[in-house]
C-alpha positions as CSV (number, residue, x, y, z in Angstrom):
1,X,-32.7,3.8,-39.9
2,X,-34.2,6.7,-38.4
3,X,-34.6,6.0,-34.2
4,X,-32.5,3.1,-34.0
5,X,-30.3,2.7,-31.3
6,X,-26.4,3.9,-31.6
7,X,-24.3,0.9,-31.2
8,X,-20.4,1.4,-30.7
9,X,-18.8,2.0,-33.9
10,X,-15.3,4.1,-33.9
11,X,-16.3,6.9,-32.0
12,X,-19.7,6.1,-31.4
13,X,-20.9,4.8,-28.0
14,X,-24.1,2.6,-27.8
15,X,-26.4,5.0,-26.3
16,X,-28.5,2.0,-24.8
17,X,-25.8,0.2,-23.4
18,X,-24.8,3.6,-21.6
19,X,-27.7,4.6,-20.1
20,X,-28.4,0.9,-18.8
21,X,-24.6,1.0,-16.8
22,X,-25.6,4.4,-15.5
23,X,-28.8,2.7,-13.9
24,X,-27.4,-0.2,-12.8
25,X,-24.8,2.4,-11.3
26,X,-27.4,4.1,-9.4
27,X,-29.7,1.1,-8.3
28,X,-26.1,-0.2,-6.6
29,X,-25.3,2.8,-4.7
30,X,-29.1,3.2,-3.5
31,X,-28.6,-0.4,-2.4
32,X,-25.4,0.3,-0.1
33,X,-27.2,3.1,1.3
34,X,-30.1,0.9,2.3
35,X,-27.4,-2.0,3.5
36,X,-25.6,0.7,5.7
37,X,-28.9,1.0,7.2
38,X,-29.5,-2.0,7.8
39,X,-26.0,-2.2,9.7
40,X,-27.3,0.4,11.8
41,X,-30.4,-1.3,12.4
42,X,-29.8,-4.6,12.8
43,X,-26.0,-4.6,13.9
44,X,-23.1,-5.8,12.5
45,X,-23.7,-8.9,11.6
46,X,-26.8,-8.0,10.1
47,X,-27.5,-10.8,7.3
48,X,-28.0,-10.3,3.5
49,X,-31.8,-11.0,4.2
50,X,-32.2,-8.0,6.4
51,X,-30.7,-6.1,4.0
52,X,-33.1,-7.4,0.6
53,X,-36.1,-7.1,3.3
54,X,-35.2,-3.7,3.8
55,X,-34.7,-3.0,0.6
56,X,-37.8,-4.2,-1.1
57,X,-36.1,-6.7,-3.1
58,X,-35.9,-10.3,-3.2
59,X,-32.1,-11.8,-2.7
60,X,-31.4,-12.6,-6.3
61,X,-32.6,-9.1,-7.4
62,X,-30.0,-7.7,-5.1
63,X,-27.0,-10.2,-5.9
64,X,-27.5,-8.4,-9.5
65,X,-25.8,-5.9,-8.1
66,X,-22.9,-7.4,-6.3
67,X,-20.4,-10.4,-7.5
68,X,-21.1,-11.7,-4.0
69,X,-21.2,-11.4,-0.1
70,X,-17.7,-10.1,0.1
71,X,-18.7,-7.5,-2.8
72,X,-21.6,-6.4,-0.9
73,X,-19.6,-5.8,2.3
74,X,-17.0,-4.1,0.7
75,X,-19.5,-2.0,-0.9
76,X,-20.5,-1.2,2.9
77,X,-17.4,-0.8,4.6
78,X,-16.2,1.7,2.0
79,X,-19.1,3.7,2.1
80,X,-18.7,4.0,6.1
81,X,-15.1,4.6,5.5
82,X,-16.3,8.0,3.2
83,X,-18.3,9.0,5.9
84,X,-15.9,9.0,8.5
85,X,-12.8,10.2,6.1
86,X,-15.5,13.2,4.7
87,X,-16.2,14.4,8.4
88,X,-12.5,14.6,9.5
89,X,-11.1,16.1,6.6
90,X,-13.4,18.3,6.8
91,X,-12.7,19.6,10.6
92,X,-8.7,18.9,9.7
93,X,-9.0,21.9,7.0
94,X,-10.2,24.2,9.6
95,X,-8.0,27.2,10.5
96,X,-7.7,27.3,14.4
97,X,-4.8,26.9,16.5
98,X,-3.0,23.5,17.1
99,X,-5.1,22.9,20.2
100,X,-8.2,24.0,18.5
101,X,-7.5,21.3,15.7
102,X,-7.2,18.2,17.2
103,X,-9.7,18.3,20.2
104,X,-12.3,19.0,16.6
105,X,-11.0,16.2,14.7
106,X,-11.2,13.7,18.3
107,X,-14.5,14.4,19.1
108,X,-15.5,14.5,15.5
109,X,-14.4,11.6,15.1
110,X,-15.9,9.6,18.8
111,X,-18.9,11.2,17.5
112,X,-18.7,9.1,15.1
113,X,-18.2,6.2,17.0
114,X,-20.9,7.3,19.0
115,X,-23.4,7.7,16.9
116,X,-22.9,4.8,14.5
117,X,-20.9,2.0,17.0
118,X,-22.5,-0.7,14.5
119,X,-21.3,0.5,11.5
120,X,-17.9,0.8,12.8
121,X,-18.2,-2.5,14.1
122,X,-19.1,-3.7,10.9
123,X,-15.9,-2.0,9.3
124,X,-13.7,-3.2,12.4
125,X,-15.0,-7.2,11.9
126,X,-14.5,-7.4,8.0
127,X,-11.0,-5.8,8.3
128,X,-10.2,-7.9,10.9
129,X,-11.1,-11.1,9.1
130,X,-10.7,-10.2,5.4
131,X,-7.8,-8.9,3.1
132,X,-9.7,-6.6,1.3
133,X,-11.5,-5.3,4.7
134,X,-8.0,-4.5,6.0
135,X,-6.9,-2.9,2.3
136,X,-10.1,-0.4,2.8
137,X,-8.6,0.4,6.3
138,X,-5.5,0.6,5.3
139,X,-6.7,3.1,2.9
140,X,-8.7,5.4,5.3
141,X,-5.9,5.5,7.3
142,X,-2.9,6.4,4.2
143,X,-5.7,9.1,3.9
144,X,-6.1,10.3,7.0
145,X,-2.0,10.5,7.9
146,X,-1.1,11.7,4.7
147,X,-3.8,15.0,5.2
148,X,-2.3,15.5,9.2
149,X,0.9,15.1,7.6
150,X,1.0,17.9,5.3
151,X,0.0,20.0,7.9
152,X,3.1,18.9,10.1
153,X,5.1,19.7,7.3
154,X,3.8,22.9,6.7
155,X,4.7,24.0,10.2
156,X,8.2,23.3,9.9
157,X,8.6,24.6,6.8
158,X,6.9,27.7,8.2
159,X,9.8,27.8,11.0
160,X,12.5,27.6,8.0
161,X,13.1,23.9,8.5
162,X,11.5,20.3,7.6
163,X,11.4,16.2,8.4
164,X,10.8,13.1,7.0
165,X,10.2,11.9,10.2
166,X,6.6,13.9,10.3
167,X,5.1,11.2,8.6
168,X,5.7,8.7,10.6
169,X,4.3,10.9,13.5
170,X,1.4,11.6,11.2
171,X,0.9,7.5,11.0
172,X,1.6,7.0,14.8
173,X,-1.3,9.9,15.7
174,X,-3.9,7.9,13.1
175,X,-2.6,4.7,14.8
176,X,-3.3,6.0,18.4
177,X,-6.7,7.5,17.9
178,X,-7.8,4.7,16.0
179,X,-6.6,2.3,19.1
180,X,-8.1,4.4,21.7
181,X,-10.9,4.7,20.2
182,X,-11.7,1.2,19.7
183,X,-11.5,0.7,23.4
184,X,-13.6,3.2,24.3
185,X,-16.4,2.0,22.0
186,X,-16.1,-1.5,23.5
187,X,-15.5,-0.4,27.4
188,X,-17.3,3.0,28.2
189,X,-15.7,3.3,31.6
190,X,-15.4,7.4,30.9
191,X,-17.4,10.3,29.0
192,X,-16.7,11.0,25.2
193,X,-15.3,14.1,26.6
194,X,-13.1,12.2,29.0
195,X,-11.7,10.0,26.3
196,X,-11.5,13.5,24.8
197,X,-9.0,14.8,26.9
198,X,-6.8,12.1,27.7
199,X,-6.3,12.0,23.5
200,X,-5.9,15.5,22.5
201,X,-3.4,16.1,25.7
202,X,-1.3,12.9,24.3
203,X,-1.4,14.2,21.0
204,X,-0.4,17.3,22.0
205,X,2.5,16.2,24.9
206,X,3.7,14.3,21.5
207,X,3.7,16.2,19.2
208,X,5.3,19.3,21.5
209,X,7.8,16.9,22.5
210,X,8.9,15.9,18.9
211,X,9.5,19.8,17.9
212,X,11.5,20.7,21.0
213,X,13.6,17.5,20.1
214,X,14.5,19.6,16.6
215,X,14.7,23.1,18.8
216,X,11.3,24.5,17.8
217,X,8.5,25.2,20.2
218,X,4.5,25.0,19.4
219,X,2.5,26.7,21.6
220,X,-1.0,24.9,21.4
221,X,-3.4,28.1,21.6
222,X,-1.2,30.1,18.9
223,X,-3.4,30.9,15.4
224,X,-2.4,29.0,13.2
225,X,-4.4,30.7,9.8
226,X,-1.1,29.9,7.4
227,X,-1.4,26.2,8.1
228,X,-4.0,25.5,5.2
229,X,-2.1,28.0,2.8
C-alpha cells in the first residue's frame, strides 16, 4: 500500500528502522559531548548524575544510550583520546625541521594537558583500573608511534638505508612523553615551557644518538620538506 513503511525484504532496508539508528546515533554522540563536559566541569570522577543533570535528561533516559557505566566511560575516554590523537597528528604532519617538529607536537600536546588536566585524568583513572580503559590507551598510543614511526623511516630511507629498530624508538618517544607528562600534570614544580625543553632536548639527544650509532648524522634545524612525501 501506497505510504507504508519499507521493511527489509532482499534488497530492501526498512526505511524506519534506519532513520531511528541514525537518531539514536546522534542523541549518543551529543551525549558524550555533554559527559566530556561534565568531566571538565565537575572533575574526574564526576558522577553519572552530573552528567544526566547536565544533560537535561533523567538517568534512565540516558542509560538508553549506553549498555552501562563502563559503556558510558568508554564512550568518554575515547572521545578525549580523538581529541588529543587529532591535535598531534595534526602538528606531526607539519613540514619543519626535526627541531621544529617535536618542540610542536610537546607543547601541543602539555597544552593539552593544560587545558583539559580533568579529562586526562579521567582517561588516566579508567585505564589504570579497567581493561578496556587500558585497550583505548593502548590504542592512542599504537597510533601515535606508528605516525612518528613512518617518519623515522622515511629519513633513513631518505639517507639510502633503513631499521626495524625505528619502531621501537618510535614506541620508546610515545612512552617518554606520555611519562613525563603525567608528572608534570600532577607536580608543577617548572613552566610548560620548562617541561618543554627538558623533553624536546631528550628526544632529540636520543634520537641524534641512535643515527650516529648507524653512521648517519641529523642536524635538528635542517628542512626537512621530503619527510611527509
Amino acid at each position: 500500500m501506497a505510504g507504508t513503511v519499507e521493511r527489509k525484504t532482499g534488497g530492501r532496508v526498512d526505511g524506519r528502522r534506519s532513520r531511528w539508528d541514525n537518531h539514536r546515533a546522534q542523541r549518543r554522540a551529543e551525549f558524550v559531548e555533554v559527559a566530556t563536559s561534565a568531566v571538565e566541569e565537575f572533575g574526574p570522577d564526576a558522577s553519572t548524575a552530573q552528567i544526566a543533570d547536565l544533560a537535561g535528561v533523567a538517568r534512565p533516559i540516558l542509560y538508553r544510550h549506553f549498555k552501562d557505566k563502563q559503556d558510558l566511560h568508554r564512550a568518554i575516554s575515547e572521545r578525549a583520546v580523538r581529541m588529543l590523537v587529532e591535535q598531534l597528528t595534526a602538528r606531526l604532519s607539519e613540514v619543519g625541521s626535526a627541531r621544529e617538529l617535536v618542540s610542536q607536537t610537546v607543547d601541543t600536546y602539555l597544552q593539552f594537558l593544560e587545558k583539559h588536566p580533568h579529562l586526562y585524568r579521567f582517561v588516566v583513572q579508567y585505564a589504570a583500573f579497567t581493561r578496556t580503559g587500558a585497550d583505548v590507551v593502548d590504542n592512542m598510543k599504537s597510533a601515535l608511534a606508528t605516525h612518528i614511526a613512518t617518519m623515522f623511516h622515511r629519513f633513513l630511507r631518505h639517507e639510502g638505508t633503513d631499521d626495524e629498530l625505528v619502531d621501537a624508538m618510535a614506541f620508546g618517544v610515545v612512552g617518554f612523553v606520555e611519562s613525563v607528562g603525567n608528572w608534570w600534570l600532577e607536580h608543577r614544580t617548572m613552566d610548560r615551557q620548562g617541561i618543554a625543553d627538558l623533553i624536546n632536548g631528550s628526544i632529540l639527544r636520543s634520537i641524534g644518538g641512535a643515527l650516529r650509532d648507524r653512521g648517519l648524522e641529523l642536524d635538528p634545524d635542517e628542512p626537512l620538506p621530503w619527510l611527509q612525501e
